[in-house]
C-alpha positions in Angstrom: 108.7 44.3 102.4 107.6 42.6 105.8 104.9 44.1 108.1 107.6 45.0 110.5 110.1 46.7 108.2 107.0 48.8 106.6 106.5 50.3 109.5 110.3 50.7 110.8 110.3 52.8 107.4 107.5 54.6 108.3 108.6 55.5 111.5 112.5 56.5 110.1 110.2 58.9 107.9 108.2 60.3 110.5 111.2 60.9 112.7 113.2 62.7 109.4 110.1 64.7 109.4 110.2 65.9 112.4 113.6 66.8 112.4 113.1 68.8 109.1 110.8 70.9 111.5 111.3 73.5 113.7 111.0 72.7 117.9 108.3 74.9 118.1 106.0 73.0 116.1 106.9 69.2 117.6 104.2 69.5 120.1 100.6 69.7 120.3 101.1 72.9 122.6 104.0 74.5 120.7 102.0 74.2 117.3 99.0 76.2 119.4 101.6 78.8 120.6 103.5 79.5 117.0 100.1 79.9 115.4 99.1 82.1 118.0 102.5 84.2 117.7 101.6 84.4 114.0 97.7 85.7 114.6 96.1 83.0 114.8 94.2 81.4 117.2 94.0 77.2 116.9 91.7 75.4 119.3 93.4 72.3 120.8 91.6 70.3 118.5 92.7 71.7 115.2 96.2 72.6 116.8 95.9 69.0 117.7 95.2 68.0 113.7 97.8 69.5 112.5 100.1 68.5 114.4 99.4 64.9 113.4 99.0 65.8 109.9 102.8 66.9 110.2 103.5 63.8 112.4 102.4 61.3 109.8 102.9 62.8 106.6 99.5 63.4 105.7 97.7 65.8 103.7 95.3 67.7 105.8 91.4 68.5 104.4 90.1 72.0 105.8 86.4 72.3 105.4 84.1 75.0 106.9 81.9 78.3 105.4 83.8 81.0 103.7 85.7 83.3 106.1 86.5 80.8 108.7 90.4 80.7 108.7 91.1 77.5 106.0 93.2 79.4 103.9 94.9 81.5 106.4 96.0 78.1 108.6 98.1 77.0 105.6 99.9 80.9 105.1 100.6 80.4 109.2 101.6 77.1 108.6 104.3 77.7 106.1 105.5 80.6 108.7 106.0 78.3 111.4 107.8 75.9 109.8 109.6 79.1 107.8 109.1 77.4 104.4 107.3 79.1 101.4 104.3 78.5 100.2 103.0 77.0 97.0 99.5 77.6 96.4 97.1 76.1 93.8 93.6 78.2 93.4 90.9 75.8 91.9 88.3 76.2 89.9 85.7 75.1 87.2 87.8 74.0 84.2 91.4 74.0 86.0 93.4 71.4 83.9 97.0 69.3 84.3 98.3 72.2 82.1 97.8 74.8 84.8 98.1 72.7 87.7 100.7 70.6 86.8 102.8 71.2 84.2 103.0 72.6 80.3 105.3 72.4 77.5 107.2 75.8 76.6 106.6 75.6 72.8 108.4 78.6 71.8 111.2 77.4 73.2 110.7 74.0 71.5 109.9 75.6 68.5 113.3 77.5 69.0 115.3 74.6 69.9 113.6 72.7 66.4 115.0 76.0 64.6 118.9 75.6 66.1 118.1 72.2 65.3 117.7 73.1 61.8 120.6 75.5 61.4 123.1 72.8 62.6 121.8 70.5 60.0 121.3 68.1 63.0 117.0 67.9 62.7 117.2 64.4 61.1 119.1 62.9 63.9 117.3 64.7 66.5 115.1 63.0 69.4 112.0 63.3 70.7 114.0 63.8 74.5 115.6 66.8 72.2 112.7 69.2 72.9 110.8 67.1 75.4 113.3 67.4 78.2 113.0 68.8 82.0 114.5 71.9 80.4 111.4 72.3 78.3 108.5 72.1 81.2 107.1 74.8 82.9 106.6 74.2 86.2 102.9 74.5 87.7 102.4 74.9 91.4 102.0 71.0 92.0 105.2 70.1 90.1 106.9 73.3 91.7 105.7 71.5 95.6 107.2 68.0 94.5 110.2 69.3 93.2 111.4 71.8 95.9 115.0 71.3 96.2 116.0 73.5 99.1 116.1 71.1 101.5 112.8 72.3 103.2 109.9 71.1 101.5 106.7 73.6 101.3 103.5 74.1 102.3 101.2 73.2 99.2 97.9 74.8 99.7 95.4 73.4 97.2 92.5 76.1 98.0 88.8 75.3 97.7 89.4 72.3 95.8 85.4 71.6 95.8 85.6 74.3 93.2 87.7 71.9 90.7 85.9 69.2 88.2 85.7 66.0 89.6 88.2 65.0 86.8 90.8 67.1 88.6 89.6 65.5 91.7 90.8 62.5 90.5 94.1 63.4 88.9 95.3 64.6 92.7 95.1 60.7 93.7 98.5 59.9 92.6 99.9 63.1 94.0 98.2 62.3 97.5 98.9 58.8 97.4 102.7 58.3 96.4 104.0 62.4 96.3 104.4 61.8 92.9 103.3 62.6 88.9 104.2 60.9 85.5 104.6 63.0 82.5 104.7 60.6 80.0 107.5 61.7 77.5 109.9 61.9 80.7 108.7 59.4 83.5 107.3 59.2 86.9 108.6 62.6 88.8 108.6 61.4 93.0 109.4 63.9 95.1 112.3 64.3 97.5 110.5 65.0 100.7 107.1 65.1 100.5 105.6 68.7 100.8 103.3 69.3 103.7 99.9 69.5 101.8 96.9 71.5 103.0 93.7 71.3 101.2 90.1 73.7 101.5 86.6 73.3 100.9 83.8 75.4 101.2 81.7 72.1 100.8 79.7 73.5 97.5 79.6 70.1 96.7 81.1 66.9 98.1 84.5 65.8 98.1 84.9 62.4 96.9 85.7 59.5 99.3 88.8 58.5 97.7 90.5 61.8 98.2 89.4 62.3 101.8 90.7 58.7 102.4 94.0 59.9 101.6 93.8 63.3 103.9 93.2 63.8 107.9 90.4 66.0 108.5 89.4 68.9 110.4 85.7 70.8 110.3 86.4 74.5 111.1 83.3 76.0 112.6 82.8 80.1 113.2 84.3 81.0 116.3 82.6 81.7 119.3 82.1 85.3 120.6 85.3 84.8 123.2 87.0 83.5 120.8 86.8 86.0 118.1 86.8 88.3 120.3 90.8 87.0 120.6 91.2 86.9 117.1 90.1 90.7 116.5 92.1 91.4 119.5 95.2 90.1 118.0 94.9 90.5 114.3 93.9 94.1 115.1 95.6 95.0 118.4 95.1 98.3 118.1 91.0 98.4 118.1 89.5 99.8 121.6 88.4 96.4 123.9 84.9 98.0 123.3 85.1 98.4 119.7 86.0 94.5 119.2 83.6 93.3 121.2 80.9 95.6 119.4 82.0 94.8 115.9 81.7 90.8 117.1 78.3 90.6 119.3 77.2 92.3 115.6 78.2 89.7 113.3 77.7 87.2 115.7 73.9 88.0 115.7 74.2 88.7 111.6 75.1 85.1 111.8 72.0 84.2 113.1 69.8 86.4 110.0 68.6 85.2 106.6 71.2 86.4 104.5 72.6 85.0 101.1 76.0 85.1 102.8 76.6 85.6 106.1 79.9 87.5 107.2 83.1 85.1 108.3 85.9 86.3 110.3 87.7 87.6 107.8 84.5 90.4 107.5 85.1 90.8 110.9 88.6 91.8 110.8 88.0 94.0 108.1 85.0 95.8 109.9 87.1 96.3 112.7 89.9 97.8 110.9 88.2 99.6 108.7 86.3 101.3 111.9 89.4 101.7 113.4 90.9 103.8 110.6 87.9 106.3 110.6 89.0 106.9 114.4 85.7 105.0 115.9 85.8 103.8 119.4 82.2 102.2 119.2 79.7 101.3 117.2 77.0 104.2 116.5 73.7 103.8 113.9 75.2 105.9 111.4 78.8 104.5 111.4 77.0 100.9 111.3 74.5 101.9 108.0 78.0 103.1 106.5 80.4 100.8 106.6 78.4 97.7 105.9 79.9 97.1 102.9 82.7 95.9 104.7 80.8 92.9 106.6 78.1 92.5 103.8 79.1 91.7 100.2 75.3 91.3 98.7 73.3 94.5 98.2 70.0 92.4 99.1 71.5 91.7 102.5 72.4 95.8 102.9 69.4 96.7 102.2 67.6 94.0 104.2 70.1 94.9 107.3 70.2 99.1 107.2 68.1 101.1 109.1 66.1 99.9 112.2 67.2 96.5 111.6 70.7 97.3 112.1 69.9 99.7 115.3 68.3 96.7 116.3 71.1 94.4 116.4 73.1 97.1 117.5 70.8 97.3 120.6 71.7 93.8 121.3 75.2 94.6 120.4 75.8 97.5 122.9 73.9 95.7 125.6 76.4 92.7 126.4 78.2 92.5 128.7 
């Protein structure tokens, strides 16, 4: 294939992308405005990403701390594009068999026994019980075989979690949309599903996988900003209560803790205060309900008390 008809191809499949997708997300500004219809609030930059991430076919790498929004783009994703989503959760030890695929064996074993019982066992096949009919489909082999005419969102979360093995078995997928299973063949997909992959950066991905991915560094948001997120995930939280709840993490943010809160702690502080009827932060209500915001008993302890009125000084006294 010529330079020139390479990328004629290329462009038919961007354009058959786009058309697969809804109007709303064929513009920088409409993918900023579906997102935002859906709770979430995408800087141009990262609205911007994604876009071109749709545009081109690409899988898109999320990285950022724990809490920042990575996995929640890819559900808001899939809404906007009103597709479901296939997600893969990695971690130490995940294998082909649970990513991928597996063979049922009881129903091989059952199809050997009708086998048997027709006296047909000695002419059988291998393809007899190694069929499509016999796979069970794993959330990556679910993705590239979607047949409803809309691919999905595949969400492979916190991949820095998986073995570097695993790392390395996603190349093909990435690459070519496509896996072999070697009693049946090479399994390509349709249309390619729009992938989205997270790190928390616990260790480095490798170069050959972000190669094969655009990428996007998603940062805590600034006090305005969450202030917008809290605002709209949680529209029913007093103006004052929002921005409370976020001048507090936002200076948590800036303690030596083991794990300091994300915005999904600060939802869930300002709903949880919401449903025992507070309108604004007080000392006692604070020392309560950190729980919510804190998830290490070192960083409670370190936190309540005058620590906590102290931030919540700081807190109260923004404007």
């Amino acid at each position: 294939m010529t330079d020139q008809s390479a990328a004629a191809a290329a462009a038919a499949t961007r354009h058959a992308s786009r058309e697969d997708r809804p109007e709303s997300t064929r513009s920088i500004e409409g993918i900023a405005d579906v997102f935002r219809s859906h709770g979430y609030i995408a800087e141009r930059s990262l609205a911007t990403t994604v876009f071109l991430a749709l545009e081109l076919g690409r899988p898109l790498l999320l990285e950022g701390e724990a809490g920042v929004g990575k996995t929640e783009l890819a559900k808001v994703l899939a809404k906007s594009l009103d597709t479901r989503l296939i997600r893969l959760q990695c971690y130490e030890g995940l294998d082909v068999n649970t990513a991928v695929y597996e063979w049922n064996y009881p129903r091989q074993m059952l199809e050997i026994r009708l086998l048997e019982a027709r006296g047909e066992i000695a002419k059988a096949s291998a393809h007899d019980i190694f069929g499509s009919e016999f796979l069970l489909k794993r959330p990556l082999l679910q993705a590239l075989e979607a047949e409803d005419g809309n691919p999905p969102v595949l969400l492979i979360d916190e991949i820095d979690r998986a073995d570097e093995e695993f790392e390395a078995y996603l190349l093909e997928i990435l690459s070519d949309f496509q896996v072999t299973v070697p009693e049946i063949g090479t399994i390509k997909a349709r249309k390619a599903p729009r992938v989205i992959l997270t790190s928390n950066r616990t260790r480095e991905v490798h170069d050959a996988l972000k190669r094969r991915c655009l990428y996007h560094w998603i940062d805590y948001p600034t006090a305005t900003k969450e202030f917008e997120i809290v605002s709209t995930r949680v529209p029913d939280a007093p103006a004052r209560l929002a921005r409370e709840v976020v001048s507090f993490v936002h200076r948590l943010r800036t303690a030596d803790l083991t794990k300091v809160p994300g915005v999904a702690e600060t939802l869930d502080w300002a709903a949880a205060l919401l449903s025992l009827g507070a309108a604004e932060l007080a000392p006692d209500t604070v020392d309560e309900t950190l729980g919510v915001v804190l998830k290490y008993e070192e960083d409670i302890r370190q936190v309540r008390g005058n620590v906590a009125r102290q931030y919540l000084a700081e807190a109260t006294a923004q404007p």
